[in-house]
C-alpha positions in Angstrom: -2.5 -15.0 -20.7 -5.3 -17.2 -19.0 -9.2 -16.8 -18.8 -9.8 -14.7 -15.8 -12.3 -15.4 -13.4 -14.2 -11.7 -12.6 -15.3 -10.7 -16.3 -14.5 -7.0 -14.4 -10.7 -7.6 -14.0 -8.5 -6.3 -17.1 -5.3 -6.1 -18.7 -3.2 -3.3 -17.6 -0.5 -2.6 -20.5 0.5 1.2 -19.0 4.3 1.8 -20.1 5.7 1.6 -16.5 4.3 -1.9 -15.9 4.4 -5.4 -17.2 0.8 -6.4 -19.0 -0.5 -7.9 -15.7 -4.0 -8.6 -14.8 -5.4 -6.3 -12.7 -8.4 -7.5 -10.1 -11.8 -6.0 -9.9 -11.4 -2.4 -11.0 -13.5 -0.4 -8.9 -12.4 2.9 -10.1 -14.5 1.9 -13.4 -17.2 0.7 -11.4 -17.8 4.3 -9.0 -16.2 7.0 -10.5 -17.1 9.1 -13.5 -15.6 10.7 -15.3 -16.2 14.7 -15.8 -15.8 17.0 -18.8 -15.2 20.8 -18.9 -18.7 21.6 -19.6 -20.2 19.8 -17.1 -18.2 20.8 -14.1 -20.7 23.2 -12.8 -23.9 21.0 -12.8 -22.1 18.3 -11.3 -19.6 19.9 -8.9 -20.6 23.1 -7.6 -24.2 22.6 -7.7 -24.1 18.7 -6.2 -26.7 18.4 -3.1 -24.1 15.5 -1.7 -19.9 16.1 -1.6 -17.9 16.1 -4.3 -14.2 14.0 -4.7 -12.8 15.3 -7.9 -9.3 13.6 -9.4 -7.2 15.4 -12.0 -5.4 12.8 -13.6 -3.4 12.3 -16.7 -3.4 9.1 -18.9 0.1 8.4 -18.9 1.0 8.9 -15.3 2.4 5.9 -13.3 0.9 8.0 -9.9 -2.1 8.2 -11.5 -2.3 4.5 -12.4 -1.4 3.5 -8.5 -3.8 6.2 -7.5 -7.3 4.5 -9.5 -7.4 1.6 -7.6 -7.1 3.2 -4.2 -9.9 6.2 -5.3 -11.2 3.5 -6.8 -11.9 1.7 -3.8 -12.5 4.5 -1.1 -15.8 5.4 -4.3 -17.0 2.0 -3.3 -16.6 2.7 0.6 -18.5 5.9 0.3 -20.7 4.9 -2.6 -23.9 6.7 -2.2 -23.0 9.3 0.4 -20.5 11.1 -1.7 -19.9 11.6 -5.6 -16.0 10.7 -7.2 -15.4 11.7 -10.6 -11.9 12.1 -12.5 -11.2 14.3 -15.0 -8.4 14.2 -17.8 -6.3 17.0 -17.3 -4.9 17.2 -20.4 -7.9 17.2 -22.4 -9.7 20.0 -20.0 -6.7 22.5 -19.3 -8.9 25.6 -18.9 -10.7 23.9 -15.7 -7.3 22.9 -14.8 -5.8 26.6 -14.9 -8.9 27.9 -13.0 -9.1 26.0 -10.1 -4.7 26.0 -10.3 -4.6 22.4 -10.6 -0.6 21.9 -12.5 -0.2 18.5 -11.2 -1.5 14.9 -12.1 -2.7 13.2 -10.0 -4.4 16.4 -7.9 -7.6 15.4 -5.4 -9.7 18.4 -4.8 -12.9 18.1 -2.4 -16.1 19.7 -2.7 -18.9 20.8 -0.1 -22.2 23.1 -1.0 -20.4 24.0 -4.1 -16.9 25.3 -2.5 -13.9 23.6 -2.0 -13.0 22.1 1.3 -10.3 20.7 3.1 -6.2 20.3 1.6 -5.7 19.2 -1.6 -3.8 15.6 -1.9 -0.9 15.6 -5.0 2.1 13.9 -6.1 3.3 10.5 -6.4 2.3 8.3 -3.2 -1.2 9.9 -2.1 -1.9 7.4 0.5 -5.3 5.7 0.8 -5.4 6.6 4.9 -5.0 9.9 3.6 -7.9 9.8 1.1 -10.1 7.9 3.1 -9.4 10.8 6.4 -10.3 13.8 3.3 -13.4 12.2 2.4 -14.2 11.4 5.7 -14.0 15.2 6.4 -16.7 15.9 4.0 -19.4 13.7 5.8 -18.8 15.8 8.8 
């Protein structure tokens, strides 16, 4: 493969895809990523809204879904916080707030959960875009 132009750009090797290089990835850039322990502190006690992605490493859905999240973080960069969190490696968060699926979007206001969850295999970024939207409001 070729020298790539934007030192930010990567090679994707996840099983579903061919290695491909992958432009800018601002999922890396604007989201963090959460542990367990630090849920709390950074979720339900936030001063500004809280985008939350449970994701699993080898899930096509949740490779589609980075660069879309990744690029709605950049939109709202600032105004709202976007974090993802392995479920796998975190299950007892996962089983608290009843989260069974990868990729699962979950919203946060003041510390409580707002708005419908977005799930499953084609979340939409109109769709994530209108959910974050709702949290400015």
């Amino acid at each position: 493969m070729g020298r790539v132009s934007d030192p930010r750009a990567f090679v994707c090797h996840h099983p579903s895809m061919n290695p491909k290089v992958v432009e800018p990835v601002k999922e890396k850039l604007f989201v963090k990523e959460l542990v367990e322990k630090d849920y709390d502190a950074e979720v339900l006690k936030a001063t500004e809204p809280v985008a939350l992605d449970f994701y699993s490493a080898d899930s096509a859905p949740c490779a589609t879904l980075a660069p879309r999240y990744g690029a709605v973080a950049e939109k709202f960069d600032g105004k709202i916080k976007f974090y993802k969190i392995l479920r796998g490696a975190n299950e007892a968060l996962a089983k608290q707030l009843n989260v069974t699926a990868s990729p699962t979007l979950l919203f946060f206001k003041n510390g409580k959960e707002l708005g419908e969850r977005l799930s499953g295999d084609d979340i939409k970024r109109t769709s994530l875009k209108a959910s974050v939207e709702a949290l400015l409001k």
